[in-house]
N, C-alpha and C positions, 0 to 999 in steps of 0.2 A: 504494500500500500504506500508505503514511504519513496520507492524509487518511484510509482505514476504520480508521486504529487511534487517530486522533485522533477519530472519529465516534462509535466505540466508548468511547473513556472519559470523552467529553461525557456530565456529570448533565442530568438534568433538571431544571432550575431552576423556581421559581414567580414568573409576572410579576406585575406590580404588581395587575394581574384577578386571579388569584390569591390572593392574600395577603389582596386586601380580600373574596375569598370565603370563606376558609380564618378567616379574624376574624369576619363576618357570622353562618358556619356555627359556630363556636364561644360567638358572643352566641346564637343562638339555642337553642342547647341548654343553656346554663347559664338562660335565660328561661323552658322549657318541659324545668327536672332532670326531675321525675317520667316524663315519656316517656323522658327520656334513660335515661335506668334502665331502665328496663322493656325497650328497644329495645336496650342496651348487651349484657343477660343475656340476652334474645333470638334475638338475632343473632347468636353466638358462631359457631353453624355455619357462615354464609355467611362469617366471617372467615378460618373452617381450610380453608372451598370456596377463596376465592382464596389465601390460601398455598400448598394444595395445586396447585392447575390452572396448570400449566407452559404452556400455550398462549396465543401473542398474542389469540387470538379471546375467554376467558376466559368460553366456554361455560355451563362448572359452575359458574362463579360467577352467572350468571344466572339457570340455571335453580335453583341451590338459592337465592338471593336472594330469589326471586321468591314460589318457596315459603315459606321461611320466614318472609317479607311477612306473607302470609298467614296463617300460623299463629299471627303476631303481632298481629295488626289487631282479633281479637274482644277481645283483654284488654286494647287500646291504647283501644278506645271504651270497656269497660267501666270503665277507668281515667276519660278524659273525663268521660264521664256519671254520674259516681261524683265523692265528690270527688278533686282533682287534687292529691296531696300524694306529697312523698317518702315517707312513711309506709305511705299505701294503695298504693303505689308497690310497694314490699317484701312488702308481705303479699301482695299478686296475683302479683308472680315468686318469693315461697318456696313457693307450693302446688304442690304436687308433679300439679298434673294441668294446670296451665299450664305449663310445661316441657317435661311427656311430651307436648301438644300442638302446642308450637314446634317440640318437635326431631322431635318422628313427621313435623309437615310441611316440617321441612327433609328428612329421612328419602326422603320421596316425591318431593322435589325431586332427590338425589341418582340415586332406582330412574326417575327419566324421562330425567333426562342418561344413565346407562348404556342404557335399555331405547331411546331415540333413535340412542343412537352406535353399538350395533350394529345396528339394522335399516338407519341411513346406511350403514353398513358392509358391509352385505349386499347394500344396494343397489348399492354403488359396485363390489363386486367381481363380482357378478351383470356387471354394463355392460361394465365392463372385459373380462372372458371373452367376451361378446360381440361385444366393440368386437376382439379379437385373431382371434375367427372369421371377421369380415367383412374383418379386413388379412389374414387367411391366404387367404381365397376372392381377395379380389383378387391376390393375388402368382401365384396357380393361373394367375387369366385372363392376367396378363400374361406369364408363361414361354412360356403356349400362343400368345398373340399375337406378341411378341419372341422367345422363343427362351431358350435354357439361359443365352447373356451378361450377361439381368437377372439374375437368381440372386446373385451374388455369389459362387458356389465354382468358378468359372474360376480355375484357376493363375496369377498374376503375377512377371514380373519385379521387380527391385528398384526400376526405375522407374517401376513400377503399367500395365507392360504387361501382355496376355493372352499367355501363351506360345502356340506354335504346337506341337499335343499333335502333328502329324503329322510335323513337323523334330525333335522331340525323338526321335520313333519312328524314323527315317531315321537317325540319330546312333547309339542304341542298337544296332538291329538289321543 
């Protein structure tokens, strides 16, 4: 009990890989601000997807990431191919129609995580009803093979004997 409560309040620390990524990853975005900008206001969504998504697997956060990638990427080249300045930077993410288009395609990102988790959902419980038809049919064949002692509703003693239903009758009667 003492090492999972010691396991549990172990942080996760960043190793020394880490930190020379976490520095690397910080020189390059102060090297190429203009994207960072654009991709900071951009991505806003994919950040409340992973605060919000309580799951190890971090689904939602992929699939709206993924999305919103995308919805990022036409304004992220027209920045490139344009020139590359914090300036045109701001002008391209204050138009109110590159926004409505980041976030419409976070948007679509979020209606495929839900319109995916319940058809998963439907599937899984579809099986399962299944999968509880085909252990009920077998429990059938084996009473009819063994007899009423598989079952499990035989009477027991206190020491997980079968009582004997005909010495109880002879006591009684």
């Amino acid at each position: 009990m003492a090492g999972a409560r010691k396991k549990l309040k172990k942080k996760a620390h960043l190793g020394w890989k880490g930190q020379i990524l976490l520095i690397f990853m910080l020189l390059a975005a102060l090297a190429a601000l203009p994207t960072t900008v654009m991709l900071f206001f951009g991505m806003l969504p994919t950040a409340a997807a992973a605060f919000i998504d309580r799951t190890a697997e971090k689904t939602r956060v992929l699939t709206v990431g993924a999305m919103n990638l995308a919805g990022c990427s036409p304004f992220i080249l027209q920045l490139w191919t344009s020139e590359h300045s914090i300036e045109n930077s701001v002008m391209i993410v204050t138009d109110p129609r590159t926004i409505i288009v980041m976030y419409c395609a976070a948007g679509i990102g979020y209606m495929i995580d839900w319109t995916v988790s319940g058809l998963v959902g439907a599937f899984m419980v579809s099986r399962a009803s299944s999968r509880l038809e085909q252990i009920a049919k077998h429990q059938k064949e084996m009473v009819v093979r063994w007899g009423r002692d598989v079952t499990g509703e035989i009477p027991v003693d206190s020491f997980g004997f079968p009582l004997d239903s005909d010495a109880e009758e002879k006591k009684s009667g």
